[in-house]
N, C-alpha and C positions, 0 to 999 in steps of 0.2 A: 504494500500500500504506500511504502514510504517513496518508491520512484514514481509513482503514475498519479497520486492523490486519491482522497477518497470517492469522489464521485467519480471519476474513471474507472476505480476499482470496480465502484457497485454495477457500472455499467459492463464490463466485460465481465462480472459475474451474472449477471442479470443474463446478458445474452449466450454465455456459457451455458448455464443450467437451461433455459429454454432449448438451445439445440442441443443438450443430451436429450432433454424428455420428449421433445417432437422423434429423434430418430431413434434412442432405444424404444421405442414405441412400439414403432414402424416395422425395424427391426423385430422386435417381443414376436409381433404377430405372423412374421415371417420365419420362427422359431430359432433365432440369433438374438444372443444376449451379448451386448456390445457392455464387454467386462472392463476397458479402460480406451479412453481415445485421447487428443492431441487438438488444442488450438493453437495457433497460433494471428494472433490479432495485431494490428498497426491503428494509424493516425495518418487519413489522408493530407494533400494541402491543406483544405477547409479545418481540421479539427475533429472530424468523424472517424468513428471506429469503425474499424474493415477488416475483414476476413485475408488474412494475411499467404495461406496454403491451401492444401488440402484438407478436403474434412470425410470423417467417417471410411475411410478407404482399408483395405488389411494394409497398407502403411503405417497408418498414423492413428489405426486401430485396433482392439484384441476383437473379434470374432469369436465366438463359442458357439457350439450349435446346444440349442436349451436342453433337448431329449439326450444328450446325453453327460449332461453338467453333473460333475459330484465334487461338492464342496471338500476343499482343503487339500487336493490331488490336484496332479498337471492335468490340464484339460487338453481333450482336441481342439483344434480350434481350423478357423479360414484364414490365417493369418500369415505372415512372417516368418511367425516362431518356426515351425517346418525347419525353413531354411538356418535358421538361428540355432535349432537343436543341432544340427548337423554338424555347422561352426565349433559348436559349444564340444562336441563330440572329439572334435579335433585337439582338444585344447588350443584354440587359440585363443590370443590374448588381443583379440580386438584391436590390432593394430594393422598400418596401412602395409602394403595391400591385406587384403584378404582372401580366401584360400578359393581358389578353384571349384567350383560348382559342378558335381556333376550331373548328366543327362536328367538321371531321376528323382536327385533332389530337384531341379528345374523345373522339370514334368508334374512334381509332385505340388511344390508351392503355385505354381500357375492353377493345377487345378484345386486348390482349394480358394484362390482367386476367381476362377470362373463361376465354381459352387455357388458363394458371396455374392456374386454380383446377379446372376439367376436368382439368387433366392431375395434379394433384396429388390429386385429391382421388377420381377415376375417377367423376364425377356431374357429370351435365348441370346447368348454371346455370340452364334453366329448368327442372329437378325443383328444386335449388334453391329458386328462387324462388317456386315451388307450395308447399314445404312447407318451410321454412327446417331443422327437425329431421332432415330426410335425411343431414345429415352426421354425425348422432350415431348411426346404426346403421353 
């Protein structure tokens, strides 16, 4: 609070929590529990707060699928992690570069990215792909 002041606080709180409850929602009903996500927010020329990256993505989000959630255990998820266990598997220490990806971790995180975005979005990734604008109707 003490970089941005209080009323900027309340505002990127304010509009934080609204777009978690609008899209874990949305999410819920599409049987994904969006377990933690990522804003990040700015200040246009004018003085307005703006959406600064992406939102709700398996980037810059955890993904779970609800039916099969069990509290206090690694969950599956549509996420990253995939890729990230694998890292982790390696021991590596999260430094640049990082290690070589192979075919089926690749194959593997894409499809639980394709999963995600099907289940969230109720449209096939190749309609998608055919016509990128299908997600604006």
């Amino acid at each position: 609070m003490e970089l941005v002041g209080a009323e900027r606080y309340d505002q990127v709180e304010r509009a934080s929590l609204e777009l978690y409850r609008f899209a874990s929602e949305h999410a819920a009903a599409r049987g994904i529990l969006i377990a933690d996500t990522k804003y990040e927010f700015g200040i246009d020329p004018e003085g307005r707060l703006v959406l600064a990256d992406e939102l709700f993505t398996p980037d810059s989000s955890r993904f779970w699928p609800a039916d099969e959630y069990e509290p206090g255990k690694p969950q599956p998820s549509f996420d990253k992690q995939f890729a990230r266990d694998y890292c982790e598997s390696l021991g590596w220490d999260k430094s640049y570069p990082g290690p070589e990806l192979p075919e089926e971790i690749v194959a593997g995180t894409r499809a639980r990215y394709v999963e995600a975005f099907e289940r969230l979005t109720e449209i096939s990734f190749d309609d998608y792909l055919a016509d990128p604008e299908v997600v604006l109707s």
